[in-house]
Every structure is written in structure tokens, then in C-alpha cells.
N, C-alpha and C positions, 0 to 999 in steps of 0.2 A: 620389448613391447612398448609402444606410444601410446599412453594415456592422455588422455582428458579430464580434467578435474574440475566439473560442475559445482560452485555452491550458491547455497540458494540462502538470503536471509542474512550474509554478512554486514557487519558493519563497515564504512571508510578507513576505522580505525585496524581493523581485522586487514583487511586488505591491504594498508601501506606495511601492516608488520610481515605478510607473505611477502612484500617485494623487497622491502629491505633485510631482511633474510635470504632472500637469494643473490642478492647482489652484494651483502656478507660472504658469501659462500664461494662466489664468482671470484670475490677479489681476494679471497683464501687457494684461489687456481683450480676450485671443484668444478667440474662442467656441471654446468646446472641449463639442464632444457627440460624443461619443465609447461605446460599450458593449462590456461586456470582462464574459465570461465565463468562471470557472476550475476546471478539472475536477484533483482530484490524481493521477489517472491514466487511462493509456487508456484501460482494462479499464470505467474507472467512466462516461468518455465513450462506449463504447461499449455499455453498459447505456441509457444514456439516451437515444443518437441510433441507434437500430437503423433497419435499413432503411425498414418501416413508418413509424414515427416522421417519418423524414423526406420520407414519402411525402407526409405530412400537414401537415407543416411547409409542401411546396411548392405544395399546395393551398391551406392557408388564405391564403397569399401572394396568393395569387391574386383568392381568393376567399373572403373575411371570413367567419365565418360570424355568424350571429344567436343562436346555439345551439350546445352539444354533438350536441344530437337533430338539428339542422338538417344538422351537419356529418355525422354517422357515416348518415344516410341519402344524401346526396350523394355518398358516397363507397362506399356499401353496404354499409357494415360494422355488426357485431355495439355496440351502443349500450357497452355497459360496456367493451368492450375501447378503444373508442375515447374513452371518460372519462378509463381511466387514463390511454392516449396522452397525451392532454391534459394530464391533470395535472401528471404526468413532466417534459413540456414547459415548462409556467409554471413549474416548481418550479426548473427547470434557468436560467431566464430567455431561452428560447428560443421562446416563444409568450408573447403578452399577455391577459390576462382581463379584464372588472371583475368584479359581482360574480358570486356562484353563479348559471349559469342565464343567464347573459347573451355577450354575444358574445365570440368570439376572435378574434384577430389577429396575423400576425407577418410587423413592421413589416420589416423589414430585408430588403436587395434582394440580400444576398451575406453569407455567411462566410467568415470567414477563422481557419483554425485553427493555431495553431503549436504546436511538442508537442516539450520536452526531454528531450533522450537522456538 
């Protein structure tokens, strides 16, 4: 299973110690693949993962698309509303793209979010 590991509220401090522990670990010969996404707060994760949003998140899980246009007619939505969805998404590193115009994906089978008081 591919995780995603959401947290919300970290410090700089908090986050150089997650990288440098994995690249401890890397250079101990542990395969470490691991992805870790960081929001500085709720309010700003909750702007990005709105309901929709991960409406669409668990669709293209499912079912890749070829397209932005591929996706937002599968799904019957309005084309532009569902670009920015998307963009939102990759930008957040919560959907995968290549280039413009080409397919989406998002790889990961579970999130897991942790979020400091």
C-alpha cells in the first residue's frame, strides 16, 4: 500500500529531522520511499482538500485519466472548474500530472494525515 502522509502545523525544525532520518536510513541501504506532504495550517489544508476535491482525488485513484477534459466529462462537471481542482491538487502534491494536457494520476492507496495542536 502507498501512503501519503499529510501534516499540518510542522515546524522547519520538524521537517529537516524527517529528511534527515530518511536519508540516515537510505544510506544504512533501507529502501525508504516514503511521501510527506506539509500544510502550515488547517485552514490552508482545508482550502485545498475541499470535499469536491477529494471527490476527485478518489476517482482518479481509481480511474486515471487521459485528460483534464477526459476527467471533468466522467465526472460531469463544468471543464474549468475541474482544471483548477486539478491544479490545486498537483500543486499541493496530492495528484500526479506530466505534461499540460496529459494524463492524471494519484498514486497513493491511503492518507494519513497528522495535524499539531
Amino acid at each position: 500500500m502507498t501512503k501519503l502522509k499529510i501534516h499540518v502545523g510542522n515546524s522547519l525544525e520538524t521537517i529537516g529531522e524527517r529528511v534527515k532520518d530518511a536519508v540516515r536510513r537510505d544510506q544504512k541501504g533501507e529502501r525508504v520511499r516514503e511521501y510527506h506532504v506539509t500544510f502550515d495550517s488547517f485552514e490552508t489544508l482545508a482550502k485545498v482538500l475541499t470535499p469536491r476535491r477529494l471527490e476527485l482525488l478518489r476517482y482518479v485513484h481509481k480511474h486515471p485519466a487521459a485528460s483534464i477534459r477526459a476527467l471533468a466529462q466522467a465526472l460531469d462537471r463544468d471543464y474549468r472548474r475541474v482544471h483548477d481542482d486539478v491544479e490545486a491538487l498537483a500543486q499541493a502534491g496530492l495528484l500526479l500530472r506530466a505534461d499540460e494536457g496529459t494524463g492524471v494520476t494519484a498514486p497513493f492507496d491511503a492518507i494519513e494525515t497528522r495535524i499539531v495542536l
